[in-house]
LOSE-477985 format. One record per residue (C-alpha): residue number from 1; x, y, z. Coordinates in steps of 0.001 Angstrom, whole numbers, plus 500000, padded with zeros to 6 digits. Example, Ala and Ser with C-alpha at 12.3 -4.5 7.8 and 13.67 -1.06 7.14 Angstrom:
<nodes>
- resi,xx,yy,zz
- 1,512300,495500,507800 .
- 2,513670,498940,507140 .
</nodes>
This chain:
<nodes>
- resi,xx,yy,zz
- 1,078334,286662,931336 .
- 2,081358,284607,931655 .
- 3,081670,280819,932950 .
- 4,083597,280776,936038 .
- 5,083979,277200,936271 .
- 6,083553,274051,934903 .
- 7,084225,270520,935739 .
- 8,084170,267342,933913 .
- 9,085399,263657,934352 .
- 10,085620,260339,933061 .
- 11,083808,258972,936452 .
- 12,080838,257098,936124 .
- 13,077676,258801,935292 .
- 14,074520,259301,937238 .
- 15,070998,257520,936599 .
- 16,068527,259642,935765 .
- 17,064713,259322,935706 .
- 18,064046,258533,932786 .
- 19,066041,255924,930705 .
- 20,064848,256348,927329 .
- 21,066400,259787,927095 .
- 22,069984,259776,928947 .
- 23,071853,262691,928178 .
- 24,075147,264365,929677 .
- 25,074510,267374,929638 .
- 26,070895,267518,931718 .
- 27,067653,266507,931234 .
- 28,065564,266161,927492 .
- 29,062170,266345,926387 .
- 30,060356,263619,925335 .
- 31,059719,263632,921722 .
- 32,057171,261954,919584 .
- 33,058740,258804,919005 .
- 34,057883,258149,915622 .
- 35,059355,261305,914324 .
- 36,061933,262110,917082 .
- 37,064888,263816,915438 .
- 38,068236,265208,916948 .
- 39,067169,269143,916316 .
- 40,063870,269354,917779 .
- 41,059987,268654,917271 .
- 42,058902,268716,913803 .
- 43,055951,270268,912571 .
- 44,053191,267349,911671 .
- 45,052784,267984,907945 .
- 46,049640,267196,905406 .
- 47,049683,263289,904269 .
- 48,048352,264664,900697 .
- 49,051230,267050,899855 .
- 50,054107,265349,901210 .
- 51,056380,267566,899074 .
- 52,055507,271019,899210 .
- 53,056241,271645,895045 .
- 54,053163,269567,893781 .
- 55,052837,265960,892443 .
- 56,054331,264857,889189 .
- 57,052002,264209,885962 .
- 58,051115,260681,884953 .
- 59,053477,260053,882422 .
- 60,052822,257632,879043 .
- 61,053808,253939,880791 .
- 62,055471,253284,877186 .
- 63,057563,255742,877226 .
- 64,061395,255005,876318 .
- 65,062933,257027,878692 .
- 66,062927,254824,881560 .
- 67,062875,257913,884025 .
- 68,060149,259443,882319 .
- 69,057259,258087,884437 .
- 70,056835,258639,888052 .
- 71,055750,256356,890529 .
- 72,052823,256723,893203 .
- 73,054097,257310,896742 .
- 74,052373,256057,899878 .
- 75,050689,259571,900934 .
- 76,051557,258189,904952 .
- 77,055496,258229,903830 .
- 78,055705,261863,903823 .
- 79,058600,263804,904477 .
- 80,059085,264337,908063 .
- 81,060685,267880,907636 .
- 82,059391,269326,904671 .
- 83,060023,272752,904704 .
- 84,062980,273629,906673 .
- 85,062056,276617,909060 .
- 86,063842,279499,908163 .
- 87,066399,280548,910462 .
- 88,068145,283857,911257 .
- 89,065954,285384,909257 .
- 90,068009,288706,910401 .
- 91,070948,287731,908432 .
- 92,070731,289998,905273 .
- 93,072133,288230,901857 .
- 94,074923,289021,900865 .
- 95,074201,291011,897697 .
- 96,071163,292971,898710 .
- 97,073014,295272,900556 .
- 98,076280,297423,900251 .
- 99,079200,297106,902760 .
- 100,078205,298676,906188 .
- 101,080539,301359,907322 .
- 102,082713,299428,909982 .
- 103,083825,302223,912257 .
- 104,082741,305591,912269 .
- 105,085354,306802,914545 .
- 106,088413,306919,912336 .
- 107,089742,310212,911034 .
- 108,091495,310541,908074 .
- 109,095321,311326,908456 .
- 110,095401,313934,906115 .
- 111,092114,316024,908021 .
- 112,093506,318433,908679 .
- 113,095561,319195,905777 .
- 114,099644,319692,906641 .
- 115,101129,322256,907585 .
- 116,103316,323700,904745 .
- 117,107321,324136,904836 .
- 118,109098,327069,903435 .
- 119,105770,329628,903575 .
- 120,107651,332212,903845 .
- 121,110339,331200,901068 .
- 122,108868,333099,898107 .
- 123,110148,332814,894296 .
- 124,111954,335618,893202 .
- 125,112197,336448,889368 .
- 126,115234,338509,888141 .
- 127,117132,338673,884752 .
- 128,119722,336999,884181 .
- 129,123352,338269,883565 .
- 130,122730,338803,879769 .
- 131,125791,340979,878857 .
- 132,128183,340853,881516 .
- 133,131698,339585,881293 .
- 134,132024,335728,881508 .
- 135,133711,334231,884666 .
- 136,135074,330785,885978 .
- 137,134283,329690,889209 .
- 138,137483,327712,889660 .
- 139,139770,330110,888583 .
- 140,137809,332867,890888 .
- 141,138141,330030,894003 .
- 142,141773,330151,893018 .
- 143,142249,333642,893561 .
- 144,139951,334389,896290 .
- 145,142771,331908,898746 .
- 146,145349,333411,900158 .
- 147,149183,332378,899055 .
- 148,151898,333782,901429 .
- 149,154353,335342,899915 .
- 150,156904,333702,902352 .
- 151,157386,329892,902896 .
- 152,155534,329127,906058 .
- 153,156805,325742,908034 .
- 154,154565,323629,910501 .
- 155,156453,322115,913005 .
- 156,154206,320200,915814 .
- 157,157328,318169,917148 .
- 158,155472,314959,916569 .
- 159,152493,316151,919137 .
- 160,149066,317144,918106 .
- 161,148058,320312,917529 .
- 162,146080,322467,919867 .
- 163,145879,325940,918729 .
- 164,146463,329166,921039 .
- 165,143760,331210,922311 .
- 166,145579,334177,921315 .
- 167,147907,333457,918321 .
- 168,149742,335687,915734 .
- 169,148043,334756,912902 .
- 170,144448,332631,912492 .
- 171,144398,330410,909292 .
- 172,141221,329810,907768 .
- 173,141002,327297,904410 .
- 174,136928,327299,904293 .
- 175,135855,329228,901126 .
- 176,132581,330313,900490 .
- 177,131807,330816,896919 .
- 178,129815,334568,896083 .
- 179,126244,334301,894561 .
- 180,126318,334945,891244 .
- 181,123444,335491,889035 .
- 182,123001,332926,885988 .
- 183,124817,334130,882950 .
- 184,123268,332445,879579 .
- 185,125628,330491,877166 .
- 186,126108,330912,873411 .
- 187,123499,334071,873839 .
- 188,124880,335831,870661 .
- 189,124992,333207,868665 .
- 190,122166,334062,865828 .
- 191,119496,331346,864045 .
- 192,120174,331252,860652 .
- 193,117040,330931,858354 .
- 194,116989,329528,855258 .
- 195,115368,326489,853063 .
- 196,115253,323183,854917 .
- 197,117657,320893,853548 .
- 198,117031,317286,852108 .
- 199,118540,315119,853996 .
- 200,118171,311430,852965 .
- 201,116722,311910,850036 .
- 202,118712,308804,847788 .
- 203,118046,306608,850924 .
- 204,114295,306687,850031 .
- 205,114448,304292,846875 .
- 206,116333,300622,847050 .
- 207,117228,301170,843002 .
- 208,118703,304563,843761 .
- 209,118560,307949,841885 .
- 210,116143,308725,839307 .
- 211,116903,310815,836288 .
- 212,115126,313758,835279 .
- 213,113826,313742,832512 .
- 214,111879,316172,830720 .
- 215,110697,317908,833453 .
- 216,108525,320900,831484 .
- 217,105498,318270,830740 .
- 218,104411,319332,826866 .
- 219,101707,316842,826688 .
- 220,102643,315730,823908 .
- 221,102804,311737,822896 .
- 222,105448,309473,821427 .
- 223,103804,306591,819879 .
- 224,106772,305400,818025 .
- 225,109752,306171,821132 .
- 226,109571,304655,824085 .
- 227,113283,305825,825487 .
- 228,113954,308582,827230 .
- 229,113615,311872,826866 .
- 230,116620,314288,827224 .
- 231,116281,317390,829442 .
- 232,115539,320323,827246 .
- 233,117184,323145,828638 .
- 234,117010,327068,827461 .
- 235,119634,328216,824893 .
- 236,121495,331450,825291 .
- 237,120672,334192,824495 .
- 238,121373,335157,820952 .
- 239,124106,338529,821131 .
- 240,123377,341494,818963 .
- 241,125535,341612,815676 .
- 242,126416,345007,814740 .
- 243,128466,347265,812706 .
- 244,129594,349391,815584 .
- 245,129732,348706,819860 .
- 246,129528,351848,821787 .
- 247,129449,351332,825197 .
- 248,129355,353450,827725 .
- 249,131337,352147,830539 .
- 250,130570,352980,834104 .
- 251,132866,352185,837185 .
- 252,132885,353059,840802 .
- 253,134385,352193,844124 .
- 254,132972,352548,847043 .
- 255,133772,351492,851121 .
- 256,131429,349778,852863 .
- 257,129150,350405,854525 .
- 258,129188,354105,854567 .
- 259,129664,353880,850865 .
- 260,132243,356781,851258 .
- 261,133857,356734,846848 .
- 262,137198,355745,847079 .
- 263,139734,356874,843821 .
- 264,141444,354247,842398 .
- 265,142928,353301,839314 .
- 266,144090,350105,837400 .
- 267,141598,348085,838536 .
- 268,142030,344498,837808 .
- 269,139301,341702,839285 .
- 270,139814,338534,838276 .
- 271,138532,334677,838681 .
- 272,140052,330548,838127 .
- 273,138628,328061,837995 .
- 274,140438,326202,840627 .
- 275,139622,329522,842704 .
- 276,137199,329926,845250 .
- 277,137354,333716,846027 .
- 278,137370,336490,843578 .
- 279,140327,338674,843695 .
- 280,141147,342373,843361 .
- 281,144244,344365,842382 .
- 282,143609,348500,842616 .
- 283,146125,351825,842958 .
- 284,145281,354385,845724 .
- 285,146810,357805,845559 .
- 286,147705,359722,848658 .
- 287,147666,358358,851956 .
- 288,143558,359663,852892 .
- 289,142678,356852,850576 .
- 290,144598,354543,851913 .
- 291,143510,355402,855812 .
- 292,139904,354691,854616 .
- 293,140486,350821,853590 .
- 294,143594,350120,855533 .
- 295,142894,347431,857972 .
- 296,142431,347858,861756 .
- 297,142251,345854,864811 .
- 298,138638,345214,863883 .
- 299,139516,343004,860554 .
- 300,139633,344134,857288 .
- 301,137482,346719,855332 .
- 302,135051,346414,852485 .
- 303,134669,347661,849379 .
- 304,132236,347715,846667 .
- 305,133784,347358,842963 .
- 306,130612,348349,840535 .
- 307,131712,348042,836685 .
- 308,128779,347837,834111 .
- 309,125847,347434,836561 .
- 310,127718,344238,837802 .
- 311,128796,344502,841231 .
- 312,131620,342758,843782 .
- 313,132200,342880,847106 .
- 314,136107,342490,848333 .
- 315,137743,342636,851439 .
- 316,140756,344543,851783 .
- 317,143764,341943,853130 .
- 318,146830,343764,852298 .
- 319,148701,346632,850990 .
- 320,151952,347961,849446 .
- 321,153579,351372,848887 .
- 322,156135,353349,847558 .
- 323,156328,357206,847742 .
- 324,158682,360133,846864 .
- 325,159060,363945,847340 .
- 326,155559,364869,847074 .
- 327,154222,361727,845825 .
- 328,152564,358656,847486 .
- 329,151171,355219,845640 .
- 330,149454,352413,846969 .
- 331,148656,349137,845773 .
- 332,145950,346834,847263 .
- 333,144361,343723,847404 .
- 334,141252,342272,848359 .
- 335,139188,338938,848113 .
- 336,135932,338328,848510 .
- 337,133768,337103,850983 .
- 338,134119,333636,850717 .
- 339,137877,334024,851715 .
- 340,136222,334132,855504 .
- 341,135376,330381,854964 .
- 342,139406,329863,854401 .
- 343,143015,330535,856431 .
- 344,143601,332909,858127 .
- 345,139563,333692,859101 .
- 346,138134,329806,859549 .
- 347,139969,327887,862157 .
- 348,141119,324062,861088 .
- 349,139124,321384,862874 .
- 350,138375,317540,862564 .
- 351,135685,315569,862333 .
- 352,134367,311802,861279 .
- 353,130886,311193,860808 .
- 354,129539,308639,863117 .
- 355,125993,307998,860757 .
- 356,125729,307457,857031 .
- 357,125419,311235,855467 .
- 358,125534,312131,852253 .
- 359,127797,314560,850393 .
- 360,125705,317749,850012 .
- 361,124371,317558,853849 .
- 362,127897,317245,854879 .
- 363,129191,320341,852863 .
- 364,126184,321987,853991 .
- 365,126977,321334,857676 .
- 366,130823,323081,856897 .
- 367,128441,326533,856759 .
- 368,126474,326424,859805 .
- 369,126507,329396,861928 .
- 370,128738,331363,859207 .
- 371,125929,333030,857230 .
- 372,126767,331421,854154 .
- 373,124564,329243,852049 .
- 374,125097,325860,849473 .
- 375,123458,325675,846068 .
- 376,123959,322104,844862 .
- 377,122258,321296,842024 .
- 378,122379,317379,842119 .
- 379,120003,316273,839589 .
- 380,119963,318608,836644 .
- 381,123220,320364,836629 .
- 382,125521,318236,839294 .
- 383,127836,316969,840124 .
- 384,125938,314331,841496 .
- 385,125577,313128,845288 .
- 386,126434,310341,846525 .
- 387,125958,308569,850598 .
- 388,129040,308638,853089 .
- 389,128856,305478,855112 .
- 390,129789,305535,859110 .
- 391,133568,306708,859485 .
- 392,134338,307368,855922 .
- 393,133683,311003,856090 .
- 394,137267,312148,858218 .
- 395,139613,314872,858156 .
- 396,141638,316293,860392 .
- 397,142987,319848,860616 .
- 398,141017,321452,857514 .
- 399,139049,324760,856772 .
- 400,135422,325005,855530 .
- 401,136063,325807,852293 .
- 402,139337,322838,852056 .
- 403,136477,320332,853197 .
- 404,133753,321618,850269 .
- 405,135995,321667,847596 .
- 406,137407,318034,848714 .
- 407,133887,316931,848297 .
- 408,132820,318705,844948 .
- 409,136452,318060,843910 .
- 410,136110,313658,844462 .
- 411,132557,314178,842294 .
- 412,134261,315936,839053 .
- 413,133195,319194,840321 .
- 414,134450,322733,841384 .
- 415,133417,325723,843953 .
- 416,131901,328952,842634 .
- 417,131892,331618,844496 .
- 418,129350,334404,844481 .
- 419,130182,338002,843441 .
- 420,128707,340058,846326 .
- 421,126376,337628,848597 .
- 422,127465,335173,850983 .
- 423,126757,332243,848472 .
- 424,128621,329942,847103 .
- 425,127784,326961,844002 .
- 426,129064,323233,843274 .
- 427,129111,322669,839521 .
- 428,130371,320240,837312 .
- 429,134172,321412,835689 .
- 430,132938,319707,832533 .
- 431,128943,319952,832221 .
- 432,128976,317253,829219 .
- 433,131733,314897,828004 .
- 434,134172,316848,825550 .
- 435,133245,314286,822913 .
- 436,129485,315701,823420 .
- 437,130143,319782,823360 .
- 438,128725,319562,819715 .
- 439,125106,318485,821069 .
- 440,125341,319994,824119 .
- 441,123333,323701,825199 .
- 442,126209,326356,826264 .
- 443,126233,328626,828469 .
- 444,127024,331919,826256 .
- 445,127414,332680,822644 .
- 446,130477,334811,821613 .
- 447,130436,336032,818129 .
- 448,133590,337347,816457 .
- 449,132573,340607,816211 .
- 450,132696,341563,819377 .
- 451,136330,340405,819978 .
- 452,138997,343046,819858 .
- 453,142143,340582,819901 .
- 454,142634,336884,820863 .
- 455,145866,335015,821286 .
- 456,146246,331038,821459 .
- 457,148788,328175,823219 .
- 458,149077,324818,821645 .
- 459,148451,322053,824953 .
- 460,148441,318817,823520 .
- 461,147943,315686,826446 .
- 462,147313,312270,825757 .
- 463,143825,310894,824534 .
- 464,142954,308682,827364 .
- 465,140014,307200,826877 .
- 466,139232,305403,830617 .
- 467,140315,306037,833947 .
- 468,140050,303972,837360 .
- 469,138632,305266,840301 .
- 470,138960,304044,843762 .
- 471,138221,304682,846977 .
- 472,141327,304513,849947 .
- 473,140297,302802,853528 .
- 474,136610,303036,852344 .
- 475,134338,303280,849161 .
- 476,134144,301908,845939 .
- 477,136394,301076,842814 .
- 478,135208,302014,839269 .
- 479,136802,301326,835862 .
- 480,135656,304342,833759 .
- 481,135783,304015,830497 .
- 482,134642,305777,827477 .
- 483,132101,303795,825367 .
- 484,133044,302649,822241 .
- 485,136887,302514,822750 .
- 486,138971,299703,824407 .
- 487,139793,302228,827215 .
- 488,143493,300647,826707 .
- 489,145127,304699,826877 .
- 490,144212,305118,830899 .
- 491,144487,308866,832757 .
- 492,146417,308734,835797 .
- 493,144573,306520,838362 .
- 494,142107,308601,841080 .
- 495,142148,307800,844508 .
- 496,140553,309657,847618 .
- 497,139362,308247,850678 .
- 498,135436,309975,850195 .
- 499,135011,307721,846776 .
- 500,132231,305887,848265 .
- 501,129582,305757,845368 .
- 502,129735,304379,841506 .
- 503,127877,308071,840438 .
- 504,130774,310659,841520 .
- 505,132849,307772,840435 .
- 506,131685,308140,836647 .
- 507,131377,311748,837026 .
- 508,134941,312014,838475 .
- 509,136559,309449,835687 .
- 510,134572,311696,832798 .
- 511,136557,314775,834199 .
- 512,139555,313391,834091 .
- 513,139306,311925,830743 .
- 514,138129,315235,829432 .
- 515,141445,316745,830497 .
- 516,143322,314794,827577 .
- 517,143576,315033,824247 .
- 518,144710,317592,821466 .
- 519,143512,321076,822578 .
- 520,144789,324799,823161 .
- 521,144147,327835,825428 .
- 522,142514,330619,823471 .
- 523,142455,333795,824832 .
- 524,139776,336271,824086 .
- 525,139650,340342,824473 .
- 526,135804,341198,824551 .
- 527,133760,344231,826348 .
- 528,132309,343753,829276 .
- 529,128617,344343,828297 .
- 530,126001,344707,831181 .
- 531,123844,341543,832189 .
- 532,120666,342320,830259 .
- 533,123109,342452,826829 .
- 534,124432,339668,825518 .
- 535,127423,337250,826641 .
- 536,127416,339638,829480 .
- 537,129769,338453,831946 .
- 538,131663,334746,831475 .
- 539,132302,333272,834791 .
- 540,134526,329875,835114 .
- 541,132984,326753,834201 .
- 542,130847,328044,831874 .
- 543,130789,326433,828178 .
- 544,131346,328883,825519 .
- 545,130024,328425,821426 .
- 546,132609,331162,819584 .
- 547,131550,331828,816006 .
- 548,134616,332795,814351 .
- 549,134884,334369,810872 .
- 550,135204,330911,809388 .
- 551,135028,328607,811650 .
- 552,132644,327698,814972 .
- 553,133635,326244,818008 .
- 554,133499,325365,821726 .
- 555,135484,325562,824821 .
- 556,135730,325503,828659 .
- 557,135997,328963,830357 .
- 558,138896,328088,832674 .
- 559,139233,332172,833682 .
- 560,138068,335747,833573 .
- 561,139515,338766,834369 .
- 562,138263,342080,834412 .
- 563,140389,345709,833931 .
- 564,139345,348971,834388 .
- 565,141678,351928,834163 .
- 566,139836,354000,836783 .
- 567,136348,355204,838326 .
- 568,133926,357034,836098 .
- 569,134248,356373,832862 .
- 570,136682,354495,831990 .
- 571,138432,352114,829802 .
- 572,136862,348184,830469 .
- 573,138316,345102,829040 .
- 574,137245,341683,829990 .
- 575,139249,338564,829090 .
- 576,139032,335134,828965 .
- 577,140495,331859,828780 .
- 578,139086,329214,826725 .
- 579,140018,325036,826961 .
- 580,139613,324358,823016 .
- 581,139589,320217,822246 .
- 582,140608,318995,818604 .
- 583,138111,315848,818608 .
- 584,135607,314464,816812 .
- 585,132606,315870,818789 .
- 586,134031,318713,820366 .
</nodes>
């Protein structure tokens, strides 16, 4: 119930009956006067327990603490209020009890749920344009608008345009672009599985790389050498001296991959050093021979050269022939497969490395999605690698197989190419110092008995004994010289812009101080014996111990070439080229 009204002043107040309790706002009881309070009529409490907790013990009169005693209280001065009543006694505490639901009436927005949108949109799952042709959506806009074939001129005489209701022609420029189902990118390009490279791998250790050393343990202890221990590595194998050689030689040609025998005669397959393809040189009779290996608009045609259970694979680049009344001759000639990696096949491209990479990653990257595979022998064999900082790895309009041998060519090294696999291998052009070929383990053992002729050429150079080697815009520059001379006869001074380490630099100043001296090219006429007889076959690179009738010595293969007089069997010569040195250690 509401107040209606109420009224108050500052007039003068009436009397009321009695004086001792005057009050504004109506009349009060009388209270007990001597406990009258301002809240009411307190309860009389008991004299004896004035406070409602107990009396305090007697305490010791002596003690120290000066609050430590109580005093006696006049039982008549009691509290007058001594336990306070309690009041709202239906007022629960306020962590007794959990929080009471405020309003039951609210409904929760999402009750019921929402409706959905698109129901009736369902996915739809189709395959994707896998092998159709590929198509641009901009050059398909382009042709879908209409050009005139006649200029057409707009004259609205400086009015605005209101179109006809009937005109001659109707000129529409929206264009609506047709659905077109997804076609997938790059979906024949093929995964290429193979050993994980190393990547990083000199980054690991502050000090740099480790040798190896010994790495057959033998368990056995050197109490008295504390030095270390050179790498022991297998010698060659021993060749068969005999009184007579009969071989029996066994060639054959064959196109690939049919393996349909092709004749041919005066074969000639040959190898350098400074090569990175094999080559072939063959004569085809008659003009059906020719039509199997002649090349078509699908590239060039292989061919499998098999001459004493070793094996080559060549494509067939080119051809030449000459013909008369009732006669036809044809020569060809073919590299092999790592001629793909080179002009005309490989496109030229550039690149600059924006991260620090090092040399064999960065060959290796040359190779991916090619099919062809790096075998880079850093720590035993070499040439050693070496770390490309942040923009010193650049080139610009170069093949694959340009960048590689740039990169084994800075280290002292040179490019190897397989025989019949997509392969190819970085080795060192001089696997120890010249001055070292005395103590070093070669490759193959030729004795004299198996030669059938030889033939030499006198190549004297200067005897340099150091060499500097520098990098261009980045890299390093080392002084090479060979120990125990004053290095005051320098080689011609090497720079390159991919110098960029103090290990290829060594290994490239070695190579080029190897390349002087007193020394001649020795050519040697030797079967071509199959690859479980020794030498076998003598590929570039290779060092070579001849054992003359009364003399021994070593010497670089810098070549090999291999002739055949036809298929079947046939008449095989293999020759070589040797780099002899005249020095004390050679």
């Amino acid at each position: 119930m509401l107040t209606t009204d109420i009224r108050a002043g500052w007039s003068r107040a009436r009397r009321l009956r009695v004086p001792a309790a005057r009050s504004a706002w109506g009349r009060m009881d009388v209270a007990q006067v001597a406990c009258s309070g301002s809240w009411g009529r307190a309860d009389a409490l008991e004299g004896g327990a004035a406070l409602h907790w107990a009396g305090h013990e007697a305490k010791d009169d002596a003690s120290v603490l000066v609050w430590g005693s109580s005093q006696s209280r006049d039982d008549a001065a009691g509290l007058p209020f001594g336990d306070v009543p309690a009041l709202d006694l239906r007022v629960g505490g306020s962590w007794d009890q959990s929080i009471q639901r405020m309003d039951l009436r609210i409904i929760v927005a999402y009750t019921p749920a929402p409706a959905r949108k698109d129901a009736e949109a369902a996915p739809r799952y189709h395959r994707v344009d896998e092998h159709g042709p590929r198509y641009d959506a901009a050059l398909e806009r382009d042709r879908s608008l209409y050009v005139p074939s006649t200029l057409l001129a707009f004259n609205f005489a400086g009015g605005r345009y209101t179109p006809a209701s009937t005109p001659g022609v109707f000129f529409d420029f929206r264009y609506v672009p047709p659905a077109r189902v997804i076609q997938p990118v790059d979906s024949s390009t093929a995964l290429q599985v193979s050993s994980a490279r190393q990547i990083g791998r000199f980054l690991e250790l502050l000090w740099g790389r480790a040798r190896a050393l010994d790495p057959v343990p033998t368990g056995v202890e050197y109490p008295d050498y504390d030095g270390p221990v050179a790498v022991i590595e297998p010698p060659p194998a021993e060749p068969d001296i005999l009184e007579t050689y009969m071989i029996a030689n066994s060639v054959s040609v064959v196109v690939l991959p049919d393996r349909v025998p092709l004749e041919a005669t005066n074969l000639r397959l040959g190898l350098d050093i400074d090569s990175f393809a094999w080559t072939l040189s063959a004569n085809l009779f008659g003009r059906t021979s020719l039509n199997q290996v002649r090349p078509d608009a699908g590239g060039p045609k292989a061919v499998e050269v098999t001459i004493n259970g070793h094996a080559w694979v060549f494509l067939i680049e080119r051809y030449s022939g000459a013909g008369q009344l009732g006669k036809e001759t044809y020569t060809v000639t073919g590299v092999s497969r790592t001629q793909l990696l080179a002009a005309p096949y490989a496109p030229a491209r550039s690149q600059v490395n924006t991260a620090a990479i090092n040399a064999e990653l960065a060959a290796s990257n040359e190779l991916l999605n090619t099919g062809f595979t790096l075998n880079w022998d850093s720590y035993t064999l070499g040439p050693p690698d070496w770390t490309l900082p942040a923009g010193a790895f650049s080139y610009q309009s170069q093949t694959p197989m340009q960048v590689i041998a740039s990169l084994a060519e800075t280290a002292g090294g040179v490019v190897s190419p397989a025989m019949a696999s997509d392969e190819l291998t970085i080795l060192p052009r001089y696997r120890a110092p010249v001055w070292q070929w005395s103590s070093a383990v070669m490759d193959r053992i030729i004795p004299a008995a198996i030669v059938s002729d030889w033939g030499s050429e006198w190549q004297p150079q200067p005897d340099w004994n150091g060499c500097y080697v520098s990098g261009t815009n980045y890299g390093v520059s080392v002084d090479v010289r060979r120990a125990g001379t004053a290095g005051d006869n320098p080689a011609p001074d090497v720079l390159t812009d991919w110098m960029t380490g103090t290990d290829p630099a060594r290994s490239r100043g070695i190579a080029e101080i190897c390349k002087g001296g007193n020394q001649e090219i020795v050519t040697l006429n030797l079967p071509l014996f199959p690859a479980e007889t020794a030498p076998g076959l003598v590929t570039p690179a290779q060092l070579c111990e001849v054992r003359g009738v009364d003399e021994t010595w070593r010497g670089l293969c810098l070549s090999t070439e291999i002739t055949a007089e036809g298929i079947g069997a046939s008449r095989v010569k293999q020759t070589l080229r040797l780099e002899r040195h005249h020095a004390e250690g050679a």
